[in-house]
C-alpha positions, 0 to 999 in steps of 0.5 A: 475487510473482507476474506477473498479466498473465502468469496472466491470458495462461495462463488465457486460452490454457487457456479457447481450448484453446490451452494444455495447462496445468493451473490448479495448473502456472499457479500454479507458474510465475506465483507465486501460490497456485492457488486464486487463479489460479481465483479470476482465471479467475472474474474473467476469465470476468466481465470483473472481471479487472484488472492495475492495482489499484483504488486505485493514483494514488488519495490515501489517505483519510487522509492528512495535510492541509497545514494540520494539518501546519502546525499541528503545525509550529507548536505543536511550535515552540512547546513545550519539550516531549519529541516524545512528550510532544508526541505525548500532547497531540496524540493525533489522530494516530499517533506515526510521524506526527507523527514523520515530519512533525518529522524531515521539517522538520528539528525534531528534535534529533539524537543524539549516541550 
């Protein structure tokens, strides 16, 4: 992965004639792909460029409510059934999810194999 804060240096030396570096030899010591080292010199020239992605510390649009899981908690106890004919029954969400909830508190029986 390539170090964007160190592209976005580069292109600004190149835009001051600071630098004598070619966009393609930016690429090749930042690690990105040349069309993307121009694609950040456009953004710099707008004053679009960030360093931080837009929806980092944002909670994800679909993330799990405390209730809905609790629910699941609860009907899970409830049942005798297998966890994916749990997951069948209760298809509003993904396998992996309902998985990771019921390994999480520790509702899964373990496997002796």
């Amino acid at each position: 992965m390539g170090n964007k804060a160190l592209a976005l240096r580069y292109i600004d030396e190149k835009l001051k004639k600071q630098s004598f570096l070619s966009y393609d030899e930016i690429a090749e010591i930042t690690g990105y792909h040349p069309k993307y080292i121009l694609k950040l010199k456009k953004d710099f020239l707008s004053g679009n460029a960030h360093i931080e992605h837009g929806n980092k510390n944002k909670i994800p649009v679909n993330k799990i409510s405390k209730q809905e899981e609790e629910k699941i908690i609860a009907l899970y106890k409830r049942s005798n059934a297998s966890i994916r004919q749990f997951c069948n029954f209760y298809h509003s969400r993904s396998y992996s999810c309902i998985y990771n909830i019921l390994k999480k508190n520790g509702l899964l029986k373990k496997d002796t194999n």
